[in-house]
Residue, then its C-alpha position, 0 to 999 in steps of 0.5 A: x500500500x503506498x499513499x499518492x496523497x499527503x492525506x493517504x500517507x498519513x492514513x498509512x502512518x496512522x495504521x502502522x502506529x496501531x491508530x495512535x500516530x506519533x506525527x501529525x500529517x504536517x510532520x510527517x509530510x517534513x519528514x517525506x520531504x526530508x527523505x526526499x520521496x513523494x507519496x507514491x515512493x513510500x517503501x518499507x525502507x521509509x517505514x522502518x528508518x522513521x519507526x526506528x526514531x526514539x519517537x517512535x520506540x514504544x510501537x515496536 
């Protein structure tokens, strides 16, 4: 599943966190901007890096 809307990455984060989001939407847009993908490019490889921050420790 890969978003192609800043709406349905956030979608996609929201369930990977379990429904309990970390991030709000405009944060996680920073950090795909940061990464330097779009929406569409999402892969597991984003996904494991931003659920590797200590931010995010207490999902694992």
């Amino acid at each position: 599943m890969t978003g192609t809307t800043s709406a349905d990455a956030y979608e996609q984060y929201r369930l990977r966190c379990g429904g309990t989001p970390v991030l709000t939407q405009a944060e996680l847009r920073v950090e795909i901007r940061a990464a330097g993908l779009g929406y569409e490019e999402l892969d597991e490889e984003f996904w494991t890096a931003l659920f590797r921050r200590p931010d995010h420790r207490h999902l694992g």
